[in-house]
Backbone as a chain_set.jsonl record, in Angstrom:
{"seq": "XXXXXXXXXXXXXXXXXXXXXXXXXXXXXXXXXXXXXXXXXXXXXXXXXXXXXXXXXXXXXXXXXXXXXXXXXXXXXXXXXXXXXXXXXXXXXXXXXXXXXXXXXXXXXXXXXXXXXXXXXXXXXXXXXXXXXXXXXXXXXXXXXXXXXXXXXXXXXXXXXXXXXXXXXXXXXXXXXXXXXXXXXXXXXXXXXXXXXXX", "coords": {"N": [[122.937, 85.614, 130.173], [119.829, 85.093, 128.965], [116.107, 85.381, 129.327], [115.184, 83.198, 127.574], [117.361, 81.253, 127.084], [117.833, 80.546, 129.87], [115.122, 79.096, 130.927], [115.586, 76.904, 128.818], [118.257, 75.539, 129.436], [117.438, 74.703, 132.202], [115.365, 73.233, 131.571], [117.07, 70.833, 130.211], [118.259, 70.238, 132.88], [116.708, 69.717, 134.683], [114.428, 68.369, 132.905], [111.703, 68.853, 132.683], [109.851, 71.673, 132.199], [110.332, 75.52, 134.028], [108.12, 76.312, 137.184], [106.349, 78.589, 137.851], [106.684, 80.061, 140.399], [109.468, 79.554, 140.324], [110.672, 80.409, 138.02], [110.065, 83.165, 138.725], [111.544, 83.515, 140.815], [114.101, 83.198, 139.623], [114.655, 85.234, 138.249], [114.203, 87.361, 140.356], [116.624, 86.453, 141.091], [118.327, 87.405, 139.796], [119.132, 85.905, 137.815], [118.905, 85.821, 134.887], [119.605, 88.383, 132.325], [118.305, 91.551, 131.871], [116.198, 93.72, 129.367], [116.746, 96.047, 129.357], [119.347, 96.078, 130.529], [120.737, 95.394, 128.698], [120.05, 97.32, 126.559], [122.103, 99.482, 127.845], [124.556, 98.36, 127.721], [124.756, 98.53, 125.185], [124.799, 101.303, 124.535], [127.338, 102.158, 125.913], [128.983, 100.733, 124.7], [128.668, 101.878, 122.266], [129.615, 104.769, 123.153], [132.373, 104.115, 124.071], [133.428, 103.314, 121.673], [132.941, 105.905, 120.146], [134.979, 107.615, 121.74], [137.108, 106.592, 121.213], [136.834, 107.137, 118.797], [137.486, 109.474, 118.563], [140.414, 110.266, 119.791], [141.941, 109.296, 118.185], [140.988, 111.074, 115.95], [142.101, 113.264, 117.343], [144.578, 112.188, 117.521], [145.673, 112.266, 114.817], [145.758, 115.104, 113.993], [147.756, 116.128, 115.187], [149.685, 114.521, 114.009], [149.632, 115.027, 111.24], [150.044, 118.577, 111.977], [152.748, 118.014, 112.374], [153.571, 116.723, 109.893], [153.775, 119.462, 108.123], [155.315, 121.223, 109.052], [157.724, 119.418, 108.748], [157.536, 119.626, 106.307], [157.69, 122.247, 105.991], [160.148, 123.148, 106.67], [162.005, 121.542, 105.61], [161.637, 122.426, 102.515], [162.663, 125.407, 103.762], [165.324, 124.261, 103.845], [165.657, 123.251, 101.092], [165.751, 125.696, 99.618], [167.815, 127.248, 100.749], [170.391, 125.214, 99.924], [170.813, 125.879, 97.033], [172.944, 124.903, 95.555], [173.44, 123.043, 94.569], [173.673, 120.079, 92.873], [171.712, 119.407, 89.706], [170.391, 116.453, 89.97], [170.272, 115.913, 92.344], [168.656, 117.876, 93.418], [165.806, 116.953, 91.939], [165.564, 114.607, 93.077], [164.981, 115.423, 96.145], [162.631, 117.295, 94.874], [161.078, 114.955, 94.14], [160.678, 113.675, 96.885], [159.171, 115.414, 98.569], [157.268, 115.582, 97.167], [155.858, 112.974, 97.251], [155.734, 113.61, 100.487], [153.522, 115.36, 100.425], [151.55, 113.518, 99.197], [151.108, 111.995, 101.141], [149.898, 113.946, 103.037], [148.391, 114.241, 101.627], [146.607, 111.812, 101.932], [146.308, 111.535, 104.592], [145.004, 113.691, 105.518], [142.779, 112.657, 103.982], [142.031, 110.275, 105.269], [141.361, 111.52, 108.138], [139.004, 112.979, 107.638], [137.048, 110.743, 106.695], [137.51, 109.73, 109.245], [135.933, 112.276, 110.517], [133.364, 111.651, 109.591], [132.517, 109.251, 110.47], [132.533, 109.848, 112.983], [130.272, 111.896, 113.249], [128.268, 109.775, 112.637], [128.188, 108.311, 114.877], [127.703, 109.591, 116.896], [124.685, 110.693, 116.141], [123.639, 108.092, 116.145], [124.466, 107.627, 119.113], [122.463, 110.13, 119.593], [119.719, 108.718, 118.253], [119.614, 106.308, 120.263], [119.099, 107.345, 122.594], [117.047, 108.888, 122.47], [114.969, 106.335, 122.504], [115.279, 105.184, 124.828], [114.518, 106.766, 126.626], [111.669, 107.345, 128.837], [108.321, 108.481, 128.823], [106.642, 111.493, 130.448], [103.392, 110.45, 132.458], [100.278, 111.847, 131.461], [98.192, 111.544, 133.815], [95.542, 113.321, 134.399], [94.651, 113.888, 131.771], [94.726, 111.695, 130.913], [92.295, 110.24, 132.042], [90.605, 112.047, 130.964], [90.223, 110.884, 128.59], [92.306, 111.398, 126.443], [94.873, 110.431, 125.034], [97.205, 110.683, 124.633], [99.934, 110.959, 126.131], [100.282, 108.322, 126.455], [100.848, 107.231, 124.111], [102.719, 105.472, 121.568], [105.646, 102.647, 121.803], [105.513, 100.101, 124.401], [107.611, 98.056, 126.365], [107.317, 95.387, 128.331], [109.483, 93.727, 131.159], [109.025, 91.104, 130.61], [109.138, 90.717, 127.66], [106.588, 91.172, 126.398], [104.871, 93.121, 124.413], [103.701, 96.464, 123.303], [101.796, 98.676, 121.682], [100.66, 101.968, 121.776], [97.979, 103.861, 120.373], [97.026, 107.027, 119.452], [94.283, 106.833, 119.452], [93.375, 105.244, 121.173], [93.278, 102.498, 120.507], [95.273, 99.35, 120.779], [97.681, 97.78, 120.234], [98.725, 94.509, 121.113], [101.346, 92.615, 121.801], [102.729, 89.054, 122.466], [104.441, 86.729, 124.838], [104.054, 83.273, 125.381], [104.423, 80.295, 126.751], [106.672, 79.649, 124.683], [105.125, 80.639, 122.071], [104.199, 82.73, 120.033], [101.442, 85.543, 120.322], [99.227, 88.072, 119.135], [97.257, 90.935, 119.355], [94.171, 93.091, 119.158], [93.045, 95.942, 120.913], [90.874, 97.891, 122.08], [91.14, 100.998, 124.216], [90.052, 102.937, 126.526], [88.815, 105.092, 128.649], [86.579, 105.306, 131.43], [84.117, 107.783, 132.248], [83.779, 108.855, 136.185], [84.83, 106.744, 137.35], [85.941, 104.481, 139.55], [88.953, 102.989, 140.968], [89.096, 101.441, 142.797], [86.6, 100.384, 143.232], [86.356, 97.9, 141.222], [83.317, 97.547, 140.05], [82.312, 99.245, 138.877]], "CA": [[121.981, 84.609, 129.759], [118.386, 85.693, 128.527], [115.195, 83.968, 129.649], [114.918, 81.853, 126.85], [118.419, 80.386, 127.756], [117.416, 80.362, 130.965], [114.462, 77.839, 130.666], [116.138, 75.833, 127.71], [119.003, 75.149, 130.386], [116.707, 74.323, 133.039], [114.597, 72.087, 131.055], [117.829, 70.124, 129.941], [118.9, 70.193, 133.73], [114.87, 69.091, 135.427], [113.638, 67.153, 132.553], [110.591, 69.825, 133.147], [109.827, 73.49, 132.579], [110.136, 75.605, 134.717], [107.02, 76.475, 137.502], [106.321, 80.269, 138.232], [107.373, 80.674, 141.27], [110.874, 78.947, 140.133], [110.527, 81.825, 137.208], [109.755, 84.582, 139.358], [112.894, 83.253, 141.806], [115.351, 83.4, 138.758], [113.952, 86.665, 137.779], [114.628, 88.071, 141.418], [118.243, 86.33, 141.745], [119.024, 88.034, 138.524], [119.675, 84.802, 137.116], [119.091, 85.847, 133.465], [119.428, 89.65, 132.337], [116.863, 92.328, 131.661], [116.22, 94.161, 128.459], [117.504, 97.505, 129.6], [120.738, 96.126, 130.446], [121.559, 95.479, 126.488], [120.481, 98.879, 125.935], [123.018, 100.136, 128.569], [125.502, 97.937, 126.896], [125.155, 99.272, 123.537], [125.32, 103.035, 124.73], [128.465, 101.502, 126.229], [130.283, 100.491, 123.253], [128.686, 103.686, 121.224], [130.752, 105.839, 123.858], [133.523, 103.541, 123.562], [133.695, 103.546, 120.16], [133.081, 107.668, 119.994], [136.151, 108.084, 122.663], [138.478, 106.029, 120.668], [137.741, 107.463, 117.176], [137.86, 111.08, 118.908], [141.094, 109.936, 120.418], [142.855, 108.927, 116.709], [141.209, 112.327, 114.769], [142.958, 114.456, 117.779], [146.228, 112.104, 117.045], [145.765, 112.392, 113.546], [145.647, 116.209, 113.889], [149.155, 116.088, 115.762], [150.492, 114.298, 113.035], [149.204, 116.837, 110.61], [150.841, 119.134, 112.046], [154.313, 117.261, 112.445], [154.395, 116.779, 108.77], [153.454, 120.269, 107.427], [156.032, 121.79, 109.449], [158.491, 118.935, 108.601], [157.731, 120.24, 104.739], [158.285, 123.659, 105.898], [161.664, 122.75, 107.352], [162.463, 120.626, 104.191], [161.308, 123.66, 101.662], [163.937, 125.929, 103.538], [166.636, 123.65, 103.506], [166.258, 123.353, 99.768], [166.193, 126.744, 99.403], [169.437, 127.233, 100.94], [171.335, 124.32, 99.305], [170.399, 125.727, 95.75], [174.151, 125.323, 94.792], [173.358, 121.683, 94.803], [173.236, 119.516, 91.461], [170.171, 119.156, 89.657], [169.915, 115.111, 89.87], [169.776, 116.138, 93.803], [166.844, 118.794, 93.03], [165.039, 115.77, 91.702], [165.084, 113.552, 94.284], [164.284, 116.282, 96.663], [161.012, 116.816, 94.07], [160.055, 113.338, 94.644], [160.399, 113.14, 98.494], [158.514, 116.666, 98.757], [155.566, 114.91, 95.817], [155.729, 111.993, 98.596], [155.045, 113.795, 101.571], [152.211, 116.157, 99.98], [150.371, 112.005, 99.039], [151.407, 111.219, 102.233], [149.474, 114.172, 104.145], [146.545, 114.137, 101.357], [145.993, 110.437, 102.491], [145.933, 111.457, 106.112], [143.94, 114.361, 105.154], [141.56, 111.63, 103.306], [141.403, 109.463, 106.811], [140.346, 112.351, 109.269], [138.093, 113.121, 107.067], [136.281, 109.744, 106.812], [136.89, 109.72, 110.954], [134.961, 112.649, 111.101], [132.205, 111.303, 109.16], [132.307, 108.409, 111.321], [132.114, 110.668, 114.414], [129.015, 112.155, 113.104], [127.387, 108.914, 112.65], [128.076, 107.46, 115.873], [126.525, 111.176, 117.722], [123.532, 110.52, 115.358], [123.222, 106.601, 117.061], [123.762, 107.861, 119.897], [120.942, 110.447, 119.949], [118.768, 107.794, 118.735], [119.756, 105.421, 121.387], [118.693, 108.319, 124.016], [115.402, 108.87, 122.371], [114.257, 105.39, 122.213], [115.385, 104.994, 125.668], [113.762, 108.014, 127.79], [110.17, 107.395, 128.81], [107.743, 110.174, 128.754], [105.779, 111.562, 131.815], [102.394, 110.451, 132.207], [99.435, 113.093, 132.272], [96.633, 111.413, 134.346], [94.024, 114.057, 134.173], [94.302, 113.99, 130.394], [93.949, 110.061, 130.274], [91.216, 110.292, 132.774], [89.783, 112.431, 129.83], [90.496, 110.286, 127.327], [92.955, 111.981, 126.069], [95.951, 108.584, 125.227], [98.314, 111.305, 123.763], [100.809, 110.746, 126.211], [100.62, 106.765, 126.221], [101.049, 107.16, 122.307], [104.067, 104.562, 121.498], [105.864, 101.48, 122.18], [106.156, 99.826, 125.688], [107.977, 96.707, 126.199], [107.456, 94.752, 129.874], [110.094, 92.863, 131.373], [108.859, 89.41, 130.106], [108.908, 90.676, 126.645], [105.913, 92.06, 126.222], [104.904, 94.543, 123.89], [102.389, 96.879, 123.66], [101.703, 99.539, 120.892], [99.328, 102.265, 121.71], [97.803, 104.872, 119.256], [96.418, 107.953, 120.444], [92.845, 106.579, 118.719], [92.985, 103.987, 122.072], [93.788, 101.392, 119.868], [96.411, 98.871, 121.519], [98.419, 96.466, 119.622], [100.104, 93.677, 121.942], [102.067, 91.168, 121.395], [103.268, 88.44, 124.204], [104.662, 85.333, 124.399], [103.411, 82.443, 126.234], [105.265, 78.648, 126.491], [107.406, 80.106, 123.347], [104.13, 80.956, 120.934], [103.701, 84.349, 120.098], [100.375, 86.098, 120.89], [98.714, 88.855, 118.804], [95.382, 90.966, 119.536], [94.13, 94.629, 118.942], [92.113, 95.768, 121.655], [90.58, 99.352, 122.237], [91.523, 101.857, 125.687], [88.406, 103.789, 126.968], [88.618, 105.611, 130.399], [84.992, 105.96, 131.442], [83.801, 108.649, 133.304], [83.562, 108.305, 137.128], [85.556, 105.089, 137.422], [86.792, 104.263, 140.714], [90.33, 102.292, 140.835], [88.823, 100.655, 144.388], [85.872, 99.735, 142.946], [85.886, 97.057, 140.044], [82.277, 97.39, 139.443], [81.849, 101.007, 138.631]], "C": [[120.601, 85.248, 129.796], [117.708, 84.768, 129.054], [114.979, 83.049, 129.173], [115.751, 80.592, 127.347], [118.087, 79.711, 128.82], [116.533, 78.898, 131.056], [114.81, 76.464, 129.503], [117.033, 75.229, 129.331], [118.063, 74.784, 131.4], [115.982, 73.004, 132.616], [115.2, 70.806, 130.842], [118.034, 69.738, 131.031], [117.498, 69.407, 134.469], [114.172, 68.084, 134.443], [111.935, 68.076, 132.761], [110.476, 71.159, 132.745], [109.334, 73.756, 133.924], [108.687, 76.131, 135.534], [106.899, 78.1, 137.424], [107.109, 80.827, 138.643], [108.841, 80.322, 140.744], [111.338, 80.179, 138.767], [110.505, 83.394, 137.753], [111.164, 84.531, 140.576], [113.969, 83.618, 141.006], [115.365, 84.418, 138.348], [114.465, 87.665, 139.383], [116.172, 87.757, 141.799], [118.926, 86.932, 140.613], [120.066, 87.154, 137.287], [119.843, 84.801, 135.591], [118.587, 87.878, 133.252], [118.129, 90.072, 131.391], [117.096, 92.686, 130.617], [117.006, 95.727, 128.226], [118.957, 97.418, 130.1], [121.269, 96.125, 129.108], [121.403, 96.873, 126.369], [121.925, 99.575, 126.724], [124.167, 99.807, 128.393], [125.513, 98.463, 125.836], [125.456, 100.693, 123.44], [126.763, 102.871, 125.192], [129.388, 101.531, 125.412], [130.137, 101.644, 122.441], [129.816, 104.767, 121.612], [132.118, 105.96, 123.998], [134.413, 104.224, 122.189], [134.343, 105.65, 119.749], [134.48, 108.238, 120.379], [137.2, 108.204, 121.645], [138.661, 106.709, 119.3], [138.247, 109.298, 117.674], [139.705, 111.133, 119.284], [142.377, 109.938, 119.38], [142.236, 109.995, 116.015], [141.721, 113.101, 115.654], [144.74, 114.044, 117.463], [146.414, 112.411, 115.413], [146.167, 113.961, 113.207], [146.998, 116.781, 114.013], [149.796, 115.803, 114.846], [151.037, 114.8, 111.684], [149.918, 117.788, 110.559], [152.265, 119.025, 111.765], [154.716, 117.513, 111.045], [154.529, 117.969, 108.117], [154.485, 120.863, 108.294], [157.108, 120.978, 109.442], [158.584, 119.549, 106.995], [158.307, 121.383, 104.686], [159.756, 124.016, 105.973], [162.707, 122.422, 106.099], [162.648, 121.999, 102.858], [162.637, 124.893, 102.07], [165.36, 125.377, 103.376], [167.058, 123.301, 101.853], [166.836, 124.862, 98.99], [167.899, 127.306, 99.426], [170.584, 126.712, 100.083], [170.772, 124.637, 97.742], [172.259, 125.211, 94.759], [174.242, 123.233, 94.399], [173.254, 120.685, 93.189], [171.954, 119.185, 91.268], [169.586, 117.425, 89.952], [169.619, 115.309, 91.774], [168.687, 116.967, 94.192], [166.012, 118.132, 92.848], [164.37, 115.073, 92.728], [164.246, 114.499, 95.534], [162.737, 116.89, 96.342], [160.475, 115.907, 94.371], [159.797, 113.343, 96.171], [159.279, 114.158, 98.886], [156.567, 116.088, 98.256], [154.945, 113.509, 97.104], [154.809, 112.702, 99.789], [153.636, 114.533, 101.354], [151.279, 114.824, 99.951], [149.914, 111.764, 100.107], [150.385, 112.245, 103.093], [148.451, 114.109, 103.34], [145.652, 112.901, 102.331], [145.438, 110.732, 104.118], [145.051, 112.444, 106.362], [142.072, 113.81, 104.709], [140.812, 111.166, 105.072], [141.188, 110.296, 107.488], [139.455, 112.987, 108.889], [136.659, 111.901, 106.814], [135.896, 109.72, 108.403], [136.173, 110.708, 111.488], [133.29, 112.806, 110.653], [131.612, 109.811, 109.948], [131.627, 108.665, 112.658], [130.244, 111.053, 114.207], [128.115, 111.028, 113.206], [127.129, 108.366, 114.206], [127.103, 108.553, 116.431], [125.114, 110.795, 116.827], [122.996, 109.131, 115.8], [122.902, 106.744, 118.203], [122.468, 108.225, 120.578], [119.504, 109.738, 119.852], [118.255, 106.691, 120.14], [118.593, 106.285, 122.543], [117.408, 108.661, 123.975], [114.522, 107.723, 122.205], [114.348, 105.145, 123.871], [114.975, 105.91, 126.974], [112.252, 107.443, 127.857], [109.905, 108.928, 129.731], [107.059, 110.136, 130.304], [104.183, 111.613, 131.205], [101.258, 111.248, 132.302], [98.304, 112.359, 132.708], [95.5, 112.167, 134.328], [93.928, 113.804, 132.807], [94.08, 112.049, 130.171], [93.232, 109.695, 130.921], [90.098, 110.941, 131.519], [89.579, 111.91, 128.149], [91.618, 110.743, 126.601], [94.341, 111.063, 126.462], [97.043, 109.517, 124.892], [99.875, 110.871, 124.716], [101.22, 109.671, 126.99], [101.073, 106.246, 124.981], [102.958, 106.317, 122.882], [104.489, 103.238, 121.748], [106.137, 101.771, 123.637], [105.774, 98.855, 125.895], [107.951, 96.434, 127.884], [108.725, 93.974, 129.984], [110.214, 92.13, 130.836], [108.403, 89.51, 128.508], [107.907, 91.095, 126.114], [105.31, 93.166, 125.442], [103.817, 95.268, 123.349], [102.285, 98.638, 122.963], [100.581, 100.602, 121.193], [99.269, 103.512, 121.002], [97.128, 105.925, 119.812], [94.814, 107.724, 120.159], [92.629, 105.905, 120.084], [93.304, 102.755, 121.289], [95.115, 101.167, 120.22], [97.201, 97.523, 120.62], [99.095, 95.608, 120.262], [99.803, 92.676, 121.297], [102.511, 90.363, 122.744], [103.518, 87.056, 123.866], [104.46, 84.108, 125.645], [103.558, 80.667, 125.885], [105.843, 79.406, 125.073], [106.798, 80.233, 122.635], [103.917, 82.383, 121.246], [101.985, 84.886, 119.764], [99.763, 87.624, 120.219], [97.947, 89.61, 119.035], [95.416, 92.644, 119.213], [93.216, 94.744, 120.123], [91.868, 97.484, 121.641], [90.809, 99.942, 123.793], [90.294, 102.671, 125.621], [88.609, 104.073, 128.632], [87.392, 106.085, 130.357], [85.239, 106.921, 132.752], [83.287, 108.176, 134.372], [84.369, 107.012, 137.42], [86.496, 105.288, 138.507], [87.689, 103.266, 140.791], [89.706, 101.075, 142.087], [87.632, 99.878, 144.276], [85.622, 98.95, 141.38], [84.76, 97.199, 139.408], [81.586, 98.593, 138.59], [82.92, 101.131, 137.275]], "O": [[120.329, 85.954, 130.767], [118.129, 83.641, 129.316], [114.627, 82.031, 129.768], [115.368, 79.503, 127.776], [118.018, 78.483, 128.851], [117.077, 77.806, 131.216], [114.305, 75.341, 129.494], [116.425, 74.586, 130.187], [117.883, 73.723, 130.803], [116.032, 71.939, 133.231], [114.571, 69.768, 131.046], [118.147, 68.518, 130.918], [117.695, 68.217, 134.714], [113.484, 67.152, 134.86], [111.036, 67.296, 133.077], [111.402, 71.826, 133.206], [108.595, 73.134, 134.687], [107.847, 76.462, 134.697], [107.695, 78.651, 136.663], [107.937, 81.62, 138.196], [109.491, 81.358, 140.887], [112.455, 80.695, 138.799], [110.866, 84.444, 137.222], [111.623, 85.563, 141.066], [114.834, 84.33, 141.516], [116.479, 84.675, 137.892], [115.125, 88.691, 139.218], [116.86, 88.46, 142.539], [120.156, 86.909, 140.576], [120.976, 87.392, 136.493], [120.64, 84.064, 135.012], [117.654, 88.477, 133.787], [117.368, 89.463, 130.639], [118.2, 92.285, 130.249], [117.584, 96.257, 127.277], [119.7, 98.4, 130.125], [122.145, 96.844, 128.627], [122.352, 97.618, 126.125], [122.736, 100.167, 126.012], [125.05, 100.594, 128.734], [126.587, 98.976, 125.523], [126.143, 101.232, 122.573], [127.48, 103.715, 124.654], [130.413, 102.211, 125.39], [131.061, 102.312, 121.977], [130.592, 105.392, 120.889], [132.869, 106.934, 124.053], [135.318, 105.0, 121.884], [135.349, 106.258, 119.384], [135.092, 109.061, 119.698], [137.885, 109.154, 121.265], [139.712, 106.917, 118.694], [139.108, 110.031, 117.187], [140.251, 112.19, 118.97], [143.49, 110.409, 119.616], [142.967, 110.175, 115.041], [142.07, 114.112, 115.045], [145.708, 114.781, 117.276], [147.501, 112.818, 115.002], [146.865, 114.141, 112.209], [147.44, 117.658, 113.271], [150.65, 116.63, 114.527], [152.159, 114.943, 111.198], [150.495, 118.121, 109.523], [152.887, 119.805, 111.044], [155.705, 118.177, 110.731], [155.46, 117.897, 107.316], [154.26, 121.824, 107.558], [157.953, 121.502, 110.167], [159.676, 119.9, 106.549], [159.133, 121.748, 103.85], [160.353, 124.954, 105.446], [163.796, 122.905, 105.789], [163.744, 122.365, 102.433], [163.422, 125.304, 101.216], [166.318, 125.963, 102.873], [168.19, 123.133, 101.397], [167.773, 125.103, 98.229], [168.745, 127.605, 98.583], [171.491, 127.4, 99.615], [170.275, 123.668, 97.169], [172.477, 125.262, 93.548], [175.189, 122.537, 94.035], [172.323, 121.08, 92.487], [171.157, 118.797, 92.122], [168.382, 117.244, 90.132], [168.669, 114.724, 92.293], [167.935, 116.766, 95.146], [165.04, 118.426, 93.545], [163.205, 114.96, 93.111], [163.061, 114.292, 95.799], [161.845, 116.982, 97.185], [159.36, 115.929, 94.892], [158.696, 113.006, 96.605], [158.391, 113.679, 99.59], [155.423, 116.165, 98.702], [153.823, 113.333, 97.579], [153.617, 112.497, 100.019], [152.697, 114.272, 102.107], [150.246, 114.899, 100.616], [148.759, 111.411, 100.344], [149.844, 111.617, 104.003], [147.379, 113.925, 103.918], [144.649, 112.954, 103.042], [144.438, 110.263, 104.661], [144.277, 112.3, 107.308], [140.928, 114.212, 104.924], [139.806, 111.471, 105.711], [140.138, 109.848, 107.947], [138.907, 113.712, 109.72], [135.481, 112.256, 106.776], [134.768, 109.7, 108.894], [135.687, 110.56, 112.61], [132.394, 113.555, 111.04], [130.438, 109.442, 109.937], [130.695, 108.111, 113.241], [129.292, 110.598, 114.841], [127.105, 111.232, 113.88], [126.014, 108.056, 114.625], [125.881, 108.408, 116.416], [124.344, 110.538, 117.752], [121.768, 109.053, 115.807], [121.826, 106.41, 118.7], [121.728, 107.647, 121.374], [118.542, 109.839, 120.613], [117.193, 106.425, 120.703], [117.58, 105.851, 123.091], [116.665, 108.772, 124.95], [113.378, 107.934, 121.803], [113.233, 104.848, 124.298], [115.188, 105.606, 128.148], [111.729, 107.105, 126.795], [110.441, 109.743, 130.482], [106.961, 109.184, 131.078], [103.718, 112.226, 130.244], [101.062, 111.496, 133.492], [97.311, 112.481, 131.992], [94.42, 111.585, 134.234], [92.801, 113.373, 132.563], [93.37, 111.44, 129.37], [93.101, 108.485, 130.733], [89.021, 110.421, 131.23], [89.075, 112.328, 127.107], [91.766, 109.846, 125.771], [94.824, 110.919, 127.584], [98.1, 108.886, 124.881], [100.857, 110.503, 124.072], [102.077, 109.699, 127.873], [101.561, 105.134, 124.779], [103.791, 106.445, 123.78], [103.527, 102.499, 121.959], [106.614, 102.778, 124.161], [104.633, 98.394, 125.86], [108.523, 97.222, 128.637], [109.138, 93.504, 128.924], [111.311, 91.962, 130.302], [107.58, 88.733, 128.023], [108.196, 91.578, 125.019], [105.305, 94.254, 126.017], [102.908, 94.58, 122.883], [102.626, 99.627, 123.611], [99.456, 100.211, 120.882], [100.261, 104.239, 120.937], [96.545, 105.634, 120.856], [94.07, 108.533, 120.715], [91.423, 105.943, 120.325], [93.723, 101.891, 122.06], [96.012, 102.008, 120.17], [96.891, 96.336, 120.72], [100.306, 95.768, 120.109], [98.907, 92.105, 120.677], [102.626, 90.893, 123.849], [103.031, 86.379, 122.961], [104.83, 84.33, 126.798], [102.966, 80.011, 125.029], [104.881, 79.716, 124.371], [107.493, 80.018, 121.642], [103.597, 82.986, 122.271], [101.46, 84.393, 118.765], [99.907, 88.506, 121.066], [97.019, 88.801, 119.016], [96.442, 93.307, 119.059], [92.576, 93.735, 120.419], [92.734, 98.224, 121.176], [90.579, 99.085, 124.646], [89.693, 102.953, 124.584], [88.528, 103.266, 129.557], [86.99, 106.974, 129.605], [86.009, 106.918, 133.713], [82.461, 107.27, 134.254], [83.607, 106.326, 138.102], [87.511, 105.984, 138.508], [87.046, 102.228, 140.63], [90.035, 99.89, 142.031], [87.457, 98.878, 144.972], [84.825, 99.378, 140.546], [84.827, 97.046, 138.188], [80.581, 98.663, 137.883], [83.022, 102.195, 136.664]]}, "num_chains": 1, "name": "protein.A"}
């Protein structure tokens, strides 16, 4: 259950929204999940997914084999039996024309599954680069220098907060369910003490 849920259900249940603290309580009992659990779910099923198709192009490979050495098998046994009538040469043609369809096709499908494979490794790596945060350099954003605040970053409570290496900040936020716009500019002044507000 997400926060929205969360307070919909509540509201239905109190006749009220909820207060803060009663927000900040459901938030600590883990009453409605975080944003980084979905991601950790979806790498989840990606890996899933990856296992299982890896799982069917190594059986597929097996099978592969099976038949191309069932042809080989087949190929000397006709050899042998040449004393055989031709309406039995025939049929033997057809079953042979068969299995060749039969391994193109399976040739076809581990070929699609390993275009599949690729895609998922290619999700993945996105996944992994949307999901790493960078290290911050304090001396350089003491100097102004935003380069490595550049990007998105989303808070808990939704939150979100664009920044450009110009200082320019784009957030967004949501507040009673209305969403919240603004641009604002970043400026680290020189001298600026963390302890003192006024400076």
């Amino acid at each position: 259950m997400n926060k929205k849920e969360w307070v919909k259900q509540f509201e239905e249940v109190n006749g009220r929204k909820p207060t803060a603290s009663e927000l900040a309580e459901a938030q600590s009992t883990k009453k409605f999940a975080r944003g980084t659990r979905n991601i950790k779910i979806y790498i989840g099923l990606v890996l899933g997914i990856l296992v299982a198709i890896i799982l069917v192009s190594v059986f597929s490979h097996s099978l592969i084999g099976k038949k191309e050495s069932n042809q080989a098998s087949s190929a000397v046994s006709t050899t042998e039996s040449t004393s055989q009538s031709s309406t039995s040469q025939g049929k033997t043609d057809e079953a042979d024309k068969d299995k060749q369809e039969e391994i193109q096709k399976l040739k076809d499908q581990l070929t699609a599954l390993d275009t599949k494979i690729t895609e998922a490794e290619a999700l993945v790596s996105k996944l992994k680069k949307e999901t790493t945060v960078p290290k911050l350099d304090i001396e350089a954003i003491k100097n102004n220098d935003l380069s490595s605040l550049e990007g998105t970053w989303r808070s808990q409570s939704g939150n979100e907060y664009i920044i450009k290496n110009s200082g320019e900040v784009d957030a967004t936020w949501f507040t009673n369910d209305q969403k919240y716009e603004s641009v604002v500019g970043l400026k680290v002044s020189k001298g600026q003490d963390s302890r003192n507000p006024e400076t």
